[in-house]
C-alpha positions in Angstrom: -58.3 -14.1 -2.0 -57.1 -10.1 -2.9 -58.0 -9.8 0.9 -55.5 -12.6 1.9 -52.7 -11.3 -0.5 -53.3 -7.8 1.1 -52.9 -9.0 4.7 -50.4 -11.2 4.4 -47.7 -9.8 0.9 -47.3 -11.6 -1.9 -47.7 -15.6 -1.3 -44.8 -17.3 0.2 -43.4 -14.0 1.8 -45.9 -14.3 4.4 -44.5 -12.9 8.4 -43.0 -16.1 8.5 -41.2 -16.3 5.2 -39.8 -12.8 6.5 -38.8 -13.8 10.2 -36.9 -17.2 8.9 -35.0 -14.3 6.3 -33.8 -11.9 9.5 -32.9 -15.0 11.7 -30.9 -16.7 8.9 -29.1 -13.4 8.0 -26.6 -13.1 10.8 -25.8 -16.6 10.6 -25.2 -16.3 6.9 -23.1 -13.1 7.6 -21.0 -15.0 10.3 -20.5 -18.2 8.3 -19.2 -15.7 5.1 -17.0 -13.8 7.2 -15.6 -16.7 9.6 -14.8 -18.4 6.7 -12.7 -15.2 5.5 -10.6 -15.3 8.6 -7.3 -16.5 8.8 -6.0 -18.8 11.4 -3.0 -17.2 11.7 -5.0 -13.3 12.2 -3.4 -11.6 15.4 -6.5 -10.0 16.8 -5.6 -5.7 16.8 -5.7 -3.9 19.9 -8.2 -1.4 21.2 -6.0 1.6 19.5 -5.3 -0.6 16.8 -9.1 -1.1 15.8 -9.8 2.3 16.2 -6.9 3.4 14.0 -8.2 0.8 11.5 -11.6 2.6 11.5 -9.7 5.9 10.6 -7.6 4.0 7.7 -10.6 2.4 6.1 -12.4 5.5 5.9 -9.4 8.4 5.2 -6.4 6.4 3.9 -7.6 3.6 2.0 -8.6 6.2 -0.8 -5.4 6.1 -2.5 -3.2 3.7 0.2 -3.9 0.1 -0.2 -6.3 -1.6 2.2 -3.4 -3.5 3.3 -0.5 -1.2 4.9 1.4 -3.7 3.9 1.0 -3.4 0.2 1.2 -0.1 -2.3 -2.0 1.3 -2.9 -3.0 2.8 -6.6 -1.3 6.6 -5.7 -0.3 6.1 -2.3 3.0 3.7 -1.3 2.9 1.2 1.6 3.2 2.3 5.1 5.2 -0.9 6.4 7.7 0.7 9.2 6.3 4.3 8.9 7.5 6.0 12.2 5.4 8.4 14.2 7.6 11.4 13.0 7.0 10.2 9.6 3.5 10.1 10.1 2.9 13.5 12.0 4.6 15.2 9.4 2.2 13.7 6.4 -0.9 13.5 7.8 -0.8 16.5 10.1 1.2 19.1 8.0 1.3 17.5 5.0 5.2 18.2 4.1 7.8 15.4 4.8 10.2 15.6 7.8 13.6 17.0 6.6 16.4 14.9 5.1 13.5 12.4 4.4 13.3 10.5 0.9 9.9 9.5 0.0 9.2 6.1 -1.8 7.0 8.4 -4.1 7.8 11.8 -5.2 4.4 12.4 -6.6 3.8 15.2 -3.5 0.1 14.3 -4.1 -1.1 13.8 -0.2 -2.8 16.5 0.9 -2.8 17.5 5.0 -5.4 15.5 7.3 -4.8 18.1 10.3 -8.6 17.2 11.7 -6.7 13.9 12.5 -4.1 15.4 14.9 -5.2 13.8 17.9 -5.4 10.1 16.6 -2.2 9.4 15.2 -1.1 7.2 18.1 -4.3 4.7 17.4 -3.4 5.3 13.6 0.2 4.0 13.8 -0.9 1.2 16.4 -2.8 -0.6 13.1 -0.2 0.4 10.3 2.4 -1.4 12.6 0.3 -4.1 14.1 -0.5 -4.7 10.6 2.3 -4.8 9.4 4.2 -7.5 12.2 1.2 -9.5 11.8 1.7 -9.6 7.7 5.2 -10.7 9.0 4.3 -13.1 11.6 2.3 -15.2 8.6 5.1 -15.1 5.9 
C-alpha cells in the first residue's frame, strides 16, 4: 500500500488525475477569457499590441488600465498627441503653452522608452476610437 501511494502521489491524483488537470486548463482559461470579450472589441494592430505591452507594464501604475478612463494619480490619455506624449514620457516636462488636466507634476521621465512612442500612441488612440466606436 505505502509502496503504491509512493509511486503513484496521493490517491486520486494519480498521472492521470494530473494529465486530465493540464488538458482541461487551457480550455478553462479560453472559456474564462472568451467569455470576457466583447463583441464589439476592434482587435489592436501589431504597434498597437506592442504599445499595450509597454502601458500594462509602465503606465498602468498610476494611469488607469483603460486610456480612456483617469487612473488613481495619473489623468486619461484620450486624444494625447505625439508631441504631448514625447514631451512626458521622454523629458518629463510638458510642451510649452500646454495646460495639463492635472497639475500634480508627479510623472517622472521614461527616457529608456524613447524609441517606442510610436507603438505607445498607436494603443492610447486605438483605444481610445474603439471606447468610442462602442458608446
Amino acid at each position: 500500500m505505502m509502496e503504491s501511494i509512493v509511486a503513484h502521489g496521493v490517491a486520486g491524483q494519480g498521472r492521470g488525475s494530473r494529465m486530465w488537470r493540464a488538458a482541461a486548463l487551457p480550455l478553462v482559461i479560453g472559456l474564462l477569457l472568451g467569455g470576457c470579450a466583447s463583441e464589439e472589441t476592434v482587435p489592436l494592430s501589431e504597434a498597437a499590441r506592442r504599445g499595450r505591452g509597454i502601458y500594462m507594464n509602465v503606465c498602468v501604475a498610476c494611469h488607469n488600465a483603460d486610456p480612456t478612463q483617469d487612473g488613481a494619480l495619473g489623468p486619461n490619455l484620450a486624444g494625447t498627441t505625439r508631441e504631448l506624449l514625447e514631451w512626458r514620457v521622454v523629458r518629463g516636462a510638458y510642451p510649452p503653452g500646454y495646460t495639463p488636466k492635472r497639475t500634480t507634476g508627479g510623472m517622472p521621465a521614461f527616457s529608456h522608452l524613447a524609441g517606442q512612442l510610436d507603438d505607445l500612441l498607436a494603443f492610447i488612440t486605438e483605444s481610445t476610437q474603439s471606447a468610442a466606436a462602442s458608446q
